[in-house]
ZAMARGU-4260 file (C-alpha; in steps of 0.2 Angstrom, whole numbers, plus 5000, padded with zeros to 4 digits):
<rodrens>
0) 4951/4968/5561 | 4934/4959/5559 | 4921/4963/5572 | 4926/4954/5588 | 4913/4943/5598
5) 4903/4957/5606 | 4896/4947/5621 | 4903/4935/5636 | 4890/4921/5639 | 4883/4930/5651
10) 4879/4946/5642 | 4871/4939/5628 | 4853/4937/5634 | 4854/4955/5638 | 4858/4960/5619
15) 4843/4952/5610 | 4837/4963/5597 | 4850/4976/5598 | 4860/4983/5587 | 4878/4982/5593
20) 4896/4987/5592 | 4908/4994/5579 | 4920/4984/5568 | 4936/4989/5573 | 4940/4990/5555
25) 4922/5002/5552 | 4923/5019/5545 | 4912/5031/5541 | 4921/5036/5524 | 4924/5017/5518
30) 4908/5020/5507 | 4900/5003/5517 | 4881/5004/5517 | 4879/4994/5531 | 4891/4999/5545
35) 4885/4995/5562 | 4886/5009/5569 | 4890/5027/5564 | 4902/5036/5574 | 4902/5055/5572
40) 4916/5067/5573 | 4913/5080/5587 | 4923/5089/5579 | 4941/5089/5588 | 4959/5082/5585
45) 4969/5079/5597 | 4982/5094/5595 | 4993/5089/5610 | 5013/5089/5604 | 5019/5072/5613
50) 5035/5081/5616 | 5029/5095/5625 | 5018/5087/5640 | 5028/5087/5657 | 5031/5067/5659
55) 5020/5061/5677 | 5025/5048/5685 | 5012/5034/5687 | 5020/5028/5702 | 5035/5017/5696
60) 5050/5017/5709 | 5062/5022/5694 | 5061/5037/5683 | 5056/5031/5664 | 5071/5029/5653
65) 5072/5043/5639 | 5064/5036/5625 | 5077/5040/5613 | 5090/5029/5620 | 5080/5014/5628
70) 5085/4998/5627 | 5073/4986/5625 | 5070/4975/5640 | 5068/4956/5636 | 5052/4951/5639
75) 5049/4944/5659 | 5063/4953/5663 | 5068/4971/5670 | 5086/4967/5664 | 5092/4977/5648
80) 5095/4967/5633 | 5111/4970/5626 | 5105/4972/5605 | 5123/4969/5600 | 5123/4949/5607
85) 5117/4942/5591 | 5120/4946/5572 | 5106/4943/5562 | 5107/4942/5541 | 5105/4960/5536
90) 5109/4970/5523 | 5127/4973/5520 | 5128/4990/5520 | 5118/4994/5504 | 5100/4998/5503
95) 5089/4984/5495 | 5081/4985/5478 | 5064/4976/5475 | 5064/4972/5456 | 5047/4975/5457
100) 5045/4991/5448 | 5037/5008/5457 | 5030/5022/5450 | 5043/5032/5440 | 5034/5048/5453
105) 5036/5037/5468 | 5042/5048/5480 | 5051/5043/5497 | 5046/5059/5509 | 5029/5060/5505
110) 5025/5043/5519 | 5035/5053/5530 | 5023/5068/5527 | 5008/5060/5529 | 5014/5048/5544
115) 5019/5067/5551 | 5002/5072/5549 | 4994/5055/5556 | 5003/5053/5573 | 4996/5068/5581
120) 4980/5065/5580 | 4980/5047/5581 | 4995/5041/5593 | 4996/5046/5613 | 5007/5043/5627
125) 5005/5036/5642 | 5009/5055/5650 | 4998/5063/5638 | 4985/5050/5644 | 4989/5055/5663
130) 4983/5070/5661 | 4968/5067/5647 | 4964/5051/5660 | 4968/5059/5678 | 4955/5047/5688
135) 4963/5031/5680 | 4981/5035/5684 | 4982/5021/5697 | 4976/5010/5686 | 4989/5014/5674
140) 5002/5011/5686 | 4997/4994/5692 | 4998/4987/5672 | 5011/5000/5667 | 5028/4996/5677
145) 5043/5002/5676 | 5050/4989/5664 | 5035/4993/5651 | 5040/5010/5650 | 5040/5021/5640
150) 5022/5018/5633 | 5010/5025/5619 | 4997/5019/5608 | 4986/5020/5593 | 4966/5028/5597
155) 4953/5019/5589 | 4937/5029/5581 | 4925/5038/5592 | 4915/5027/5600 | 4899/5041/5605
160) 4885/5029/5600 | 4884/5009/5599 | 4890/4994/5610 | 4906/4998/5613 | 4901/5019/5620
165) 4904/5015/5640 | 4919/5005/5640 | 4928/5018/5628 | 4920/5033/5636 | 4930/5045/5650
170) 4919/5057/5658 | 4934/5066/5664 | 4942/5070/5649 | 4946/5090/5645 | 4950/5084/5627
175) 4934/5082/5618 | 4939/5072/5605 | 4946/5060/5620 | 4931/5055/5627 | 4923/5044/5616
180) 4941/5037/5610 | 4948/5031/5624 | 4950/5011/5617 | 4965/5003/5606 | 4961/4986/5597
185) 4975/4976/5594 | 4973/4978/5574 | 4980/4995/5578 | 4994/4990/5588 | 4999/4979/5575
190) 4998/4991/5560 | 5005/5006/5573 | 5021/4993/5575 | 5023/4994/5556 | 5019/5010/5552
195) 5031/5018/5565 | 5044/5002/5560 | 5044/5008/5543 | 5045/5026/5546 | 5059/5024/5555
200) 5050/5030/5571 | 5061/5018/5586 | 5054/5027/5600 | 5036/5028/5595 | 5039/5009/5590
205) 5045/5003/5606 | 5030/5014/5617 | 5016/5004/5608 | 5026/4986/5610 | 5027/4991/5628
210) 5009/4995/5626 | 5006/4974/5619 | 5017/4966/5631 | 5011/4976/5648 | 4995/4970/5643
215) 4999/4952/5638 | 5009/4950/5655 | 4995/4957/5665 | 4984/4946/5661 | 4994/4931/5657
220) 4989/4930/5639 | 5000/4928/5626 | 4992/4938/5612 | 4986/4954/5614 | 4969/4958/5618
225) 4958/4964/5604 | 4952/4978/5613 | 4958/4988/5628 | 4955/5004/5635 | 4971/5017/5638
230) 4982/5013/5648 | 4973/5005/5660 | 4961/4989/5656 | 4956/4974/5643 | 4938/4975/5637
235) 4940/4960/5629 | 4954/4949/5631 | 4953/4935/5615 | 4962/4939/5601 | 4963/4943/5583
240) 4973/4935/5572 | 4978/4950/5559 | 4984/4958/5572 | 4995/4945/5581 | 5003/4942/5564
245) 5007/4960/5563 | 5016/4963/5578 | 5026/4948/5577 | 5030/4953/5560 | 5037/4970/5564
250) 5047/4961/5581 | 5055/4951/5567 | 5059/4967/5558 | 5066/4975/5571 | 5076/4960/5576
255) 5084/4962/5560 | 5086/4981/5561 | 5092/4982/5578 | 5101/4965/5582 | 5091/4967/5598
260) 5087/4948/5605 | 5072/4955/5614 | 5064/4958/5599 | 5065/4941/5592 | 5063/4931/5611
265) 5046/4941/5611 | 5042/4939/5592 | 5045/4919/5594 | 5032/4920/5609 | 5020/4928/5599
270) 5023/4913/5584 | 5020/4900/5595 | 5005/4905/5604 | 4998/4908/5585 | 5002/4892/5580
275) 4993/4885/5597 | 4979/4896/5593 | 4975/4901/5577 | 4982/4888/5565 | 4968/4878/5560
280) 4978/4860/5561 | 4970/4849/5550 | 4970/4863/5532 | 4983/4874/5539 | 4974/4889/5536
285) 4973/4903/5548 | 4958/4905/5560 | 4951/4924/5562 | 4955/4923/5581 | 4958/4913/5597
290) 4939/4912/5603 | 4927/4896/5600 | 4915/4906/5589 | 4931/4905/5575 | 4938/4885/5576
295) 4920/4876/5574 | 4916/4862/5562 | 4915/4871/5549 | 4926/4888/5550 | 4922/4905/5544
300) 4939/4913/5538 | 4945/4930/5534 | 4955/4932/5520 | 4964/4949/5524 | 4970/4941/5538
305) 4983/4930/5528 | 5000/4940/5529 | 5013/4927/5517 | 5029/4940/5524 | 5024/4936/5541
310) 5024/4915/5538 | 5041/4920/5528 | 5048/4929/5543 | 5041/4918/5555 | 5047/4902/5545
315) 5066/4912/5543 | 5065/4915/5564 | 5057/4899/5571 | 5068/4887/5578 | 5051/4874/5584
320) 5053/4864/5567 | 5033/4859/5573 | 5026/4875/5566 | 5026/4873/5549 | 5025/4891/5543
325) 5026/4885/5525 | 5014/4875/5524 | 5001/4887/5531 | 5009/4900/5517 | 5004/4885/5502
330) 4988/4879/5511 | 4984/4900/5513 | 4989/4903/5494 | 4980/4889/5487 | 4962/4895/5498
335) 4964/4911/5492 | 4967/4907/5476 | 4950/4894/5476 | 4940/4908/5482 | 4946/4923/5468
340) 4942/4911/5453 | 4925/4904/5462 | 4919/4922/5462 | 4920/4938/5450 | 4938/4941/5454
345) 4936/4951/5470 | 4936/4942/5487 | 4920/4943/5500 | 4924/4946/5517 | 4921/4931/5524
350) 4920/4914/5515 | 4920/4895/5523 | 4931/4882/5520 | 4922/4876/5505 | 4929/4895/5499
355) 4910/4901/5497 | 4906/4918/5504 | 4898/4917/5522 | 4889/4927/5535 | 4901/4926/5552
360) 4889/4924/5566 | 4899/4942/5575 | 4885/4953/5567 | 4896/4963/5555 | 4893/4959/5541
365) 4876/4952/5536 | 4872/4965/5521 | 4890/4963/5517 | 4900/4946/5521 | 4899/4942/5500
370) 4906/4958/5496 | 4924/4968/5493 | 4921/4977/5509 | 4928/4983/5524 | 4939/4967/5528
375) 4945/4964/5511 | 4953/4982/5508 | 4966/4974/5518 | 4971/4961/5506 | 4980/4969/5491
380) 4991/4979/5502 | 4998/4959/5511 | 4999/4953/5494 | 5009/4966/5482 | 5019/4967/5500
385) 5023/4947/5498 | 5026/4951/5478 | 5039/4968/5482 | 5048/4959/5493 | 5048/4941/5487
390) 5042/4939/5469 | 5029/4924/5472 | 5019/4922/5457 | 5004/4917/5466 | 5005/4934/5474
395) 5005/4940/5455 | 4992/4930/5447 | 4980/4937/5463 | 4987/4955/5459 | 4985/4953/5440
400) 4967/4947/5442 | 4962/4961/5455 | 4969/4975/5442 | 4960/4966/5427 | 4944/4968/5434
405) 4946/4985/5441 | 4955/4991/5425 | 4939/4985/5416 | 4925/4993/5428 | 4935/5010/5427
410) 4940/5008/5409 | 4958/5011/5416 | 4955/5027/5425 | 4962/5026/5443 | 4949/5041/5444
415) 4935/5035/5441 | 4922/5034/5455 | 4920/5014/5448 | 4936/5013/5463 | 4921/5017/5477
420) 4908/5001/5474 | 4911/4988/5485 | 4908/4976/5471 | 4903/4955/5472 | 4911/4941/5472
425) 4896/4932/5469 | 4889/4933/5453 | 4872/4931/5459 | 4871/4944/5469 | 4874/4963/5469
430) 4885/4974/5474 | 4887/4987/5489 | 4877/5003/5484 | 4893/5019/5487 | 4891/5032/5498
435) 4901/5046/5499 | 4908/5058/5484 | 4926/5054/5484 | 4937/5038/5484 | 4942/5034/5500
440) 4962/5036/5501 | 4963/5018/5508 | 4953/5009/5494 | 4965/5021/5481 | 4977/5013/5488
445) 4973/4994/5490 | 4966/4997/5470 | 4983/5005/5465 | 4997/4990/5473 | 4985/4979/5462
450) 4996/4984/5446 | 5011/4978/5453 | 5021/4967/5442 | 5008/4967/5427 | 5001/4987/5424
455) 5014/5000/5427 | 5002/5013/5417 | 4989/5010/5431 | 5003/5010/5445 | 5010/5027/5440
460) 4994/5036/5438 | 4987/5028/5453 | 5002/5034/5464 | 5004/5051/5455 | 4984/5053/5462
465) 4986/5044/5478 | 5000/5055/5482 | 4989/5072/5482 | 4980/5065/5498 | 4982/5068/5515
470) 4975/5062/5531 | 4958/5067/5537 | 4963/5066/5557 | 4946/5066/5561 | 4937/5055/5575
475) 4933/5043/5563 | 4947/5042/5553 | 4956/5028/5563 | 4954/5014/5550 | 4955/5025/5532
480) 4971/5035/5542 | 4985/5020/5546 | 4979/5012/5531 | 4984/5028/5520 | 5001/5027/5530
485) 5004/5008/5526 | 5000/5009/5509 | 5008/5026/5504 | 5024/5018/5512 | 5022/5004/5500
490) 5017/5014/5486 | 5032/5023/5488 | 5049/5014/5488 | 5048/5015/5510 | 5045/4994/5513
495) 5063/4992/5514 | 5069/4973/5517 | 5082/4972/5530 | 5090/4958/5525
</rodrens>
């Protein structure tokens, strides 16, 4: 997720001359030398077992349905969907292959031991939060009723220093870890959707949906509010596309999975509100959110956020024949590809409509915005994810490209600390000094998908190395943790197609 709009209007005097905020997508071991803030780790997990805290009841009139057997309840409604009404197109019975070779290593359990790791340290319930968050229990109640139950979600980094310290600090916390990270960002909803979607995790997957649409019906928005905090308030209620795309992606999942109506009805909400929002009308590409500062005259856009599978799904599901999901996939292929051969042959964070690299006027990015950073470690993973599933040789020509130049800076060694620079896509000027002594597991694995389809020395090395890691569950570990679960699920046979 890029680095929201900090300030309301009537803020904004008040921040002249600071230094402000994290990016929700920031982290300390991502090798950036320029990250806006520097959270650091007091030093604490969370170590709570979800399954062994005594359930309080925030005050609903009917006791929460066990999580292992709810139903999903369609969306401005408290009457449970019935997921056998429909019959979507799914697999008949047998597991689907993707022609796209894996790693001859690959291995199917080790996502499910590093998702295994990840969740305890970086998913809550609503009862774990009741007691970590005893004084905000009313408010908990009033957003959290009984048809949004049960409900979890996804902890963003410690936020001890910077912008964002107050509204994601609770003083009475006895968790210390908890105190400073008591906010999700929507980015992490969606990626928690997918994660727990594709590790087969139904319960966890339904407590963080309920988590989005408690929140979306609250305040009468239709997408989810980049930032809250617990269980209990929005920070900021615009939006972010990435994640939006995400969450409707894994509802269409689901749908397909489950039969469950709900899913769809909800995911089809989601896609229109997008197409309302975020769709940029006139080039069909996506804007980076919902807010003003995003849909000017001349746009500042955010490659990582273009997700081909969710205009495919969304294009499969839609039945407005308005939304052209297909164009937005051409018109998003053909940006991307302009930007990759205008540059070195990595992507900058930010780039304009003219496909140039660009400073964003959110303040995250000015030392950055032209380089393959924070933001951009996203995209390999939405691209070899199109080509697994879907073969598009667009996808493959920006995947060949990627692993040329990568290949060639670390003379074909997936090892080789030449994988930490955050390297230029303009010529003209350098790139992003490293810090750190270790390649962060996230950027392995955005440089490993990159063979797909053209280097399968590179792709079985990468992976036979990407598979020694394991989460650091630390405070700070938001972004480089879920990203380590997406991409070892990928790397590893676990982005199953359901249909």
């Amino acid at each position: 997720m890029h680095f929201k709009k900090l300030l309301t209007p009537m803020m904004a005097p008040l921040a002249l001359g600071l230094v402000f905020g994290l990016a929700a997508c920031d982290d300390s071991t991502s090798g950036n030398t320029d990250p806006v803030v520097d959270p650091t780790d007091p030093g604490t997990t969370i170590p709570t077992d979800p399954g062994t805290t005594v359930p309080v009841d925030p005050g609903a009139t009917t006791t929460p349905t066990d999580p292992g057997t709810t139903v999903p309840v369609d969306p401005g409604t408290t009457t449970p969907t019935d997921p056998g009404t429909t019959t979507p197109v799914t697999n008949p019975g047998t597991a689907w292959t993707s022609p796209v070779a894996l790693a001859a290593s690959a291995n199917p359990a080790y996502p499910a031991n590093v998702y295994a790791l990840w969740k305890p340290s970086h998913f809550a319930t609503l009862e774990d939060e009741l007691v970590y968050y005893s004084s905000s229990a009313a408010d908990f109640a009033e957003i959290f009723t009984a048809q949004y139950l049960p409900a979890g979600r996804v902890l963003w980094s410690n936020q001890n220093t910077g912008y964002y310290k107050q509204s994601c600090l609770n003083k009475d916390s006895d968790v210390a870890s908890m105190k400073y990270r008591g906010c999700t960002v929507s980015e992490g909803v969606g990626y928690g959707m997918l994660l727990t979607y594709f590790n087969g995790d139904d319960d966890a997957f339904v407590r963080i949906w309920n988590y989005s649409r408690a929140f979306r019906d609250y305040y009468g928005v239709e997408l989810t509010p980049w930032i809250t905090f617990s269980f209990a308030k929005k920070v900021d209620y615009t939006s972010a596309t990435d994640a939006d795309l995400d969450i409707a992606t894994s509802l269409v999942l689901m749908y397909y999975k489950t039969g469950s109506v709900a899913y769809l009805t909800d995911a089809q909400r989601i896609m229109k509100a997008i197409w309302d929002y975020e769709i940029n009308k006139t080039s069909l590409l996506i804007y980076s959110g919902d807010d003003d500062m995003w849909q000017g005259a001349d746009p500042v856009y955010n490659l990582s956020y273009f997700s081909p599978v969710a205009l495919r799904l969304f294009a499969m599901v839609d039945t407005d024949p308005s939304h052209n999901w297909t164009g937005v996939l051409d018109a998003m292929y053909a940006y991307m590809t302009m930007v990759q051969n205008a540059g070195t042959g990595v992507f900058p964070d930010w780039s304009n409509s003219a496909g140039v690299a660009v400073d964003p006027d959110n303040g995250s990015a000015a030392k950055t915005y032209w380089t393959f950073n924070k933001e951009s470690v996203r995209i390999p993973w939405r691209i070899a994810w199109d080509y697994y599933w879907f073969q598009d040789e667009r996808a493959l020509a920006i995947l060949t490209k990627l692993n040329t130049f990568i290949s060639g800076k670390s003379g074909g060694d997936p090892s080789s600390n030449a994988l930490m620079v955050n390297y230029s896509w303009d010529p003209a000027k350098s790139d992003a000094a490293s810090t750190g002594t270790a390649i962060p597991s996230h950027w392995l694995g955005a440089w490993c998908v990159t063979g797909f389809g053209s280097n399968p020395t590179w792709v079985s090395a990468c992976t036979d190395l990407f598979n020694t890691r394991t989460p650091a569950n630390t405070g700070s570990s938001y972004f480089s943790d879920i990203l380590m679960g997406i991409y070892s699920a990928l790397l590893n046979g676990n982005f199953v197609r359901p249909f």
